[in-house]
C-alpha positions as CSV (number, residue, x, y, z in Angstrom):
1,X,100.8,92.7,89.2
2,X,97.9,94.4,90.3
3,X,96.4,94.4,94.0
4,X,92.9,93.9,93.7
5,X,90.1,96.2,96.1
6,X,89.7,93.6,99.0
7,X,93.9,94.3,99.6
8,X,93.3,98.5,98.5
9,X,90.4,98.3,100.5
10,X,91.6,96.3,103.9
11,X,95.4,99.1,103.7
12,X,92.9,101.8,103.7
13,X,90.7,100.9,106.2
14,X,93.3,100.0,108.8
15,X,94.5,103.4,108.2
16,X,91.5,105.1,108.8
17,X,91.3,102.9,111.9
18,X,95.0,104.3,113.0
19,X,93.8,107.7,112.3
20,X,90.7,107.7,114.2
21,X,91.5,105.7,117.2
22,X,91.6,108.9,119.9
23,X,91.6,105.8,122.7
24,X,88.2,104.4,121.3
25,X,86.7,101.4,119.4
26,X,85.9,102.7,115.8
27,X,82.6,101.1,114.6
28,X,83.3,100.1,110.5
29,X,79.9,101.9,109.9
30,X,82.3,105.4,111.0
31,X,85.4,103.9,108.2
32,X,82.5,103.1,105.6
33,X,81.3,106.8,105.2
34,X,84.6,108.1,105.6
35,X,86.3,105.7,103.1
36,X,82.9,105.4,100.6
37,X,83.5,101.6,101.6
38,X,80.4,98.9,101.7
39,X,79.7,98.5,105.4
40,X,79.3,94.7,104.3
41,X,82.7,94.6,102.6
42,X,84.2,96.1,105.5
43,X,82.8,93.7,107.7
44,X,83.9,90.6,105.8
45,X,87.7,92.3,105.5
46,X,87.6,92.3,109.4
47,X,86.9,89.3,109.9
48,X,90.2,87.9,108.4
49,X,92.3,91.1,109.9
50,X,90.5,90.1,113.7
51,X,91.4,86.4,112.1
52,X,94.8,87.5,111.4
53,X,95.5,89.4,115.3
54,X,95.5,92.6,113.8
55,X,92.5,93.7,115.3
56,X,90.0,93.6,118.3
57,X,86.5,94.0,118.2
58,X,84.9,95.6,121.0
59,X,81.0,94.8,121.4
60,X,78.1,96.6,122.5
61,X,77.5,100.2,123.0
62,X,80.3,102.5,121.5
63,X,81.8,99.1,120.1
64,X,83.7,98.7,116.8
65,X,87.3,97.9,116.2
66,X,90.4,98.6,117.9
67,X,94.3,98.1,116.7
68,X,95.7,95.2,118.5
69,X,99.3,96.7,118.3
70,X,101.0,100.4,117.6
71,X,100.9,101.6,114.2
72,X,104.5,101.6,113.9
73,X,104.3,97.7,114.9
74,X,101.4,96.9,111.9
75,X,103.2,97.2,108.0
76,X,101.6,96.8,105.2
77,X,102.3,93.5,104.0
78,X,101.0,92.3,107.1
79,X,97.5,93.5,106.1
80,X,97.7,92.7,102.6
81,X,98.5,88.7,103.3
82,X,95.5,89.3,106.0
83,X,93.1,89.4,103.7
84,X,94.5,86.9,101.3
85,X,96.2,89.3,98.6
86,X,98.8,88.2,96.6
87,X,101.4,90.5,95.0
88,X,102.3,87.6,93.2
89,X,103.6,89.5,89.5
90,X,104.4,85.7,88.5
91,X,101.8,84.7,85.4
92,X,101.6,81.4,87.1
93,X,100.7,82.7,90.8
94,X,104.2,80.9,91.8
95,X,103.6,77.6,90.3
96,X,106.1,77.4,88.0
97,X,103.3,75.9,85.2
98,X,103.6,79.3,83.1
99,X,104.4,77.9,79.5
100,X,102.2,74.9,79.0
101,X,102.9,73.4,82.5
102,X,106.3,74.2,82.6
103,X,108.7,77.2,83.5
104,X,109.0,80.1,81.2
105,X,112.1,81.9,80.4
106,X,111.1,85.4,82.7
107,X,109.4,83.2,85.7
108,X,112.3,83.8,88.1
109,X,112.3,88.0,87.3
110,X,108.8,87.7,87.8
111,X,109.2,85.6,91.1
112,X,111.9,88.2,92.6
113,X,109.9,91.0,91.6
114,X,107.1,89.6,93.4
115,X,109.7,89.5,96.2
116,X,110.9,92.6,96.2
117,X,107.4,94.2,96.4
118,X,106.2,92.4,99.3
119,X,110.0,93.3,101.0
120,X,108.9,96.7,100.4
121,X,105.3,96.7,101.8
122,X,106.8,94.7,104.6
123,X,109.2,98.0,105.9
124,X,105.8,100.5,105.6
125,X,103.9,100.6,108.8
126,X,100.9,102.4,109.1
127,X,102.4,104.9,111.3
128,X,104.7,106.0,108.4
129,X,101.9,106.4,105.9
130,X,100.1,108.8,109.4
131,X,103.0,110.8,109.4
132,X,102.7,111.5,105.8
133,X,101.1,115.2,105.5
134,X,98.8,114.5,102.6
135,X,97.5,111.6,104.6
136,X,96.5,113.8,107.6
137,X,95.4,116.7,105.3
138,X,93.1,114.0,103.8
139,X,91.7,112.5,107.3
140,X,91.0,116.5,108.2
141,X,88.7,117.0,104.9
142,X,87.3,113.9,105.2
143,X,85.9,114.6,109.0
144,X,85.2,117.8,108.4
145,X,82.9,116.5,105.0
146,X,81.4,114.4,107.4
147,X,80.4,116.8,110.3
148,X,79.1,119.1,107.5
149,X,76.6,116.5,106.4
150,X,75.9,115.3,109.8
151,X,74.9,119.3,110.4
152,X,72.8,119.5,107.2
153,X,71.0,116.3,108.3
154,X,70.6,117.2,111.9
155,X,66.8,118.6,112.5
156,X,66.8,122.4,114.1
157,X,65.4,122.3,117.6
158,X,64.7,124.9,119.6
């Protein structure tokens, strides 16, 4: 099994989103420098999570994207299936067609595992990945990286 970017991509995002969200839209332009993220990529991942009623886009001035529920209410399966992930670990993605169109010997291990991971994605919510200290420690650098540059790019005035 291997999640692909589009599902790494979408998890972190939405967390960057539950970080930042001091009671104000977050435009994905603020997530893309933050997260190194293609603005574009970003913007088709939205689509299917606003798709999917786990966001709401807010338009116009000091627009962007708001959580439609509590983090505590939003797990990570939830956004993985959003963007049309599989954690399928199944050589047949499910089918049952894995040894020459029929089932192999290991498809049912391969079928619960695939089970058992998305059970355990499904009891992470984003708020338990906030609480975690590395994850705020990494938010902190990662704003203050950004008002650094933001100063070094900033003309002097007087």
């Amino acid at each position: 099994m291997r999640l692909t970017t589009k599902g790494r991509y979408a998890v972190t995002a939405m967390l960057d989103l539950a970080l930042h969200a001091d009671l104000r839209p977050i435009s994905l332009s603020e997530i893309s420098v933050r997260q190194t993220i293609s603005l574009s990529y970003l913007e088709q991942l939205f689509a299917r999570l606003r798709k999917a009623g786990l966001v709401l886009s807010v338009r116009g001035p000091g627009g962007g994207y708001q959580l439609i529920d509590i983090p505590e209410n939003i797990c990570v399966a939830q956004i993985i299936d959003a963007v049309n992930e599989s954690v399928d670990t199944t050589s047949c993605k499910g089918k049952g067609d894995c040894q020459g169109g029929s089932m192999c010997l290991t498809h049912h291990l391969w079928e619960n595992l695939s089970g058992q991971i998305h059970n355990f994605l499904s009891g992470i919510s984003l708020s338990d990945l906030m609480a975690k200290r590395d994850v705020k420690n990494i938010a902190q650098r990662q704003v203050a990286q950004l008002l650094t540059l933001n100063e070094n790019i900033q003309p002097n005035v007087c």
